[in-house]
C-alpha positions in Angstrom: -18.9 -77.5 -71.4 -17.3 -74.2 -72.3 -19.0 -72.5 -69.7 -18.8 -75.1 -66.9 -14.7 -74.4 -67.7 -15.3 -70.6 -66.8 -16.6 -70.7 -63.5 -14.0 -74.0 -62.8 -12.5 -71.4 -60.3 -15.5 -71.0 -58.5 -16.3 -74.6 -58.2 -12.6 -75.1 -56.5 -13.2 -72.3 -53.9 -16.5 -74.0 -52.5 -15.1 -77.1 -52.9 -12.0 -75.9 -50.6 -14.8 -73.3 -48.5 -17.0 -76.9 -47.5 -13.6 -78.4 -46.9 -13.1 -76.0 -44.5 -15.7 -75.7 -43.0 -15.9 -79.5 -42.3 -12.7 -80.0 -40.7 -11.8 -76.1 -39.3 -13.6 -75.0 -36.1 -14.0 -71.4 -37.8 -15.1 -68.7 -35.4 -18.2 -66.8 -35.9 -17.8 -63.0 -37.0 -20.1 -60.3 -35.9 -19.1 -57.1 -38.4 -21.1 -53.9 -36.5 -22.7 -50.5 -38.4 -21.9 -47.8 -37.2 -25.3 -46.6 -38.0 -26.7 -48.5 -36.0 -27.0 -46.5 -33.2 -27.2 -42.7 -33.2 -24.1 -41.0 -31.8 -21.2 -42.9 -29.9 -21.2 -43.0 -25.9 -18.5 -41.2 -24.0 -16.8 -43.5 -22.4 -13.9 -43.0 -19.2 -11.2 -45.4 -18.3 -9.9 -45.2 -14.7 -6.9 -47.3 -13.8 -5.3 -48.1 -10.9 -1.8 -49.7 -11.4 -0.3 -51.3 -8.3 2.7 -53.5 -7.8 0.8 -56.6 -7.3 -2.6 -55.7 -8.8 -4.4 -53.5 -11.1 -7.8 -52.5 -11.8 -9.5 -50.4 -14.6 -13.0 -49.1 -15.0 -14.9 -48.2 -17.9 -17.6 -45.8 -17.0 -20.0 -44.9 -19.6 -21.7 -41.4 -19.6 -25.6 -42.3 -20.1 -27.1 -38.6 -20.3 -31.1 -39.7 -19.9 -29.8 -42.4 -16.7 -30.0 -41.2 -13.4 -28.7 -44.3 -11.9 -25.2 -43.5 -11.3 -23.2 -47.0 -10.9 -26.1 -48.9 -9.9 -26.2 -50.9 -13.1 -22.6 -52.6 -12.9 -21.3 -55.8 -15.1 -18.1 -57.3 -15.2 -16.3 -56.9 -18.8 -14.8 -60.5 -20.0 -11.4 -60.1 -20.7 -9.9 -61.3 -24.3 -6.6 -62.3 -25.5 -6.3 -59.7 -28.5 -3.7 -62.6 -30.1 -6.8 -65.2 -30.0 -9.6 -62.4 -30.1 -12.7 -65.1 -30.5 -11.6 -67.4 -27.4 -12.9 -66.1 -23.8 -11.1 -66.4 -20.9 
């Protein structure tokens, strides 16, 4: 019994962690290396700010790619106040 009352503290933390989980929708959390790739991609932002509308472009240098803007997505946009919920 003297141990089970020194790791009493752990059994109230998963006790409150499956709480949790059971009635919080908690957002999953992706943590990236930065070893995971090799070196970091240069990257240029071009913006265009108009009165009514503005635009930005991130172009990313690919130095072994050839194919200019031909591969082209467009980036999601995310509330940085509510990071984990798309628009």
């Amino acid at each position: 019994m003297k141990k089970l009352g020194q790791k009493e503290h752990q059994a109230h933390y998963l006790n409150l962690l499956n709480i949790l989980d059971a009635t919080v929708a908690i957002p999953e959390v992706q943590v990236n290396d930065v070893k995971i790739r090799d070196s970091a991609i240069p990257v240029d932002l071009v913006l265009d700010i108009g009165n009514s509308r503005s635009c930005g472009i991130l172009i990313e240098e690919h130095r072994d790619d050839n194919k200019g803007l031909s591969q082209l997505y467009q980036l999601q946009l995310r509330d940085l106040s509510q990071p984990q919920k798309r628009l």
